[in-house]
N, C-alpha and C positions, 0 to 999 in steps of 0.2 A: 530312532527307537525301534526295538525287535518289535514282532508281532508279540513275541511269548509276554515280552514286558506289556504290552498294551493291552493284552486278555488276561494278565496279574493284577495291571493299576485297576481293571472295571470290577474284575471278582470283588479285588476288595474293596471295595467301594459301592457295590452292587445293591445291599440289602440298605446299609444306611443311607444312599443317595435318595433311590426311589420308594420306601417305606418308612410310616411314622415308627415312632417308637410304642412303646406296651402292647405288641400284638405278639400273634404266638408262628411261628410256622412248622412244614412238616420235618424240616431237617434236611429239606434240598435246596440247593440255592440257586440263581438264576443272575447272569448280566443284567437284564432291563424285566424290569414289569407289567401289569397292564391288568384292570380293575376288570373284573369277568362277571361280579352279582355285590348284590346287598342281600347278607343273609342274618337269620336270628342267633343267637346265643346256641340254641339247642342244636343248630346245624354245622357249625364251626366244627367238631371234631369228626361228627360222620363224613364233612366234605375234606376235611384236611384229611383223612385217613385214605379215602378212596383216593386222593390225587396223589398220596404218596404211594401207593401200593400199584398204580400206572407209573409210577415213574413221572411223575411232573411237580416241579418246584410250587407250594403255596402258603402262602401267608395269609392272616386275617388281622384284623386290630377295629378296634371301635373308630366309628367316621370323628372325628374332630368336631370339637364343637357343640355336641351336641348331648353332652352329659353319660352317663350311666345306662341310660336307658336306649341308648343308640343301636342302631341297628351294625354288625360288624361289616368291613368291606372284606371283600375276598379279591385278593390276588394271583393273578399266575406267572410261571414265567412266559413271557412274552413268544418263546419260539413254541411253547406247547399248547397254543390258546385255544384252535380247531380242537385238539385232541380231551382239552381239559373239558369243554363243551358239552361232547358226547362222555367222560366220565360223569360231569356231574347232574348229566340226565337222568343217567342210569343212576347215580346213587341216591337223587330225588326220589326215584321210583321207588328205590327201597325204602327210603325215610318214611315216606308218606303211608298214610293209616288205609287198608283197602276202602273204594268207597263202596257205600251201601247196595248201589242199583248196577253193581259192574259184575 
């Protein structure tokens, strides 16, 4: 087996292997995954924007199990996990409302 065939069979196999199904992602994909937070409904597209606009693979989907009201996981790809880190500090920083006494 080539290499090129064995980084073809992972690609595609990449998103349904390691994530559930009904989630959304940014439109970048990724060999392997790895869970980075548990975020709200309201944070899903400011953090899926900011990771795409760095250039890093993510996905969200609601936790299993746990109904409607579930908090969503966030995914990244596996080799941009440092970098997604410090993206999604920074885009915290903007999400969040200034506080009063700062």
């Amino acid at each position: 087996m080539s290499a090129a065939y064995g980084s073809h069979r992972s690609s595609a196999i990449g998103r349904m292997y390691w994530l559930p199904p009904w989630g959304v992602g940014n439109g970048l994909d990724s060999e392997a995954w790895a869970v980075i937070a548990d975020i709200e409904d309201s944070q899903v597209r400011v953090f899926l924007d900011a990771l795409r606009e760095a250039g890093i693979p993510a996905y969200a989907a609601r936790q299993a199990g746990h109904g409607l009201d579930a908090p969503f996981r966030l995914w990244v790809g596996t080799w941009y996990y440092s970098r997604a880190e410090n993206v999604l500090g920074r885009a915290l920083q903007r999400w969040l409302p200034p506080r009063a006494d700062a």
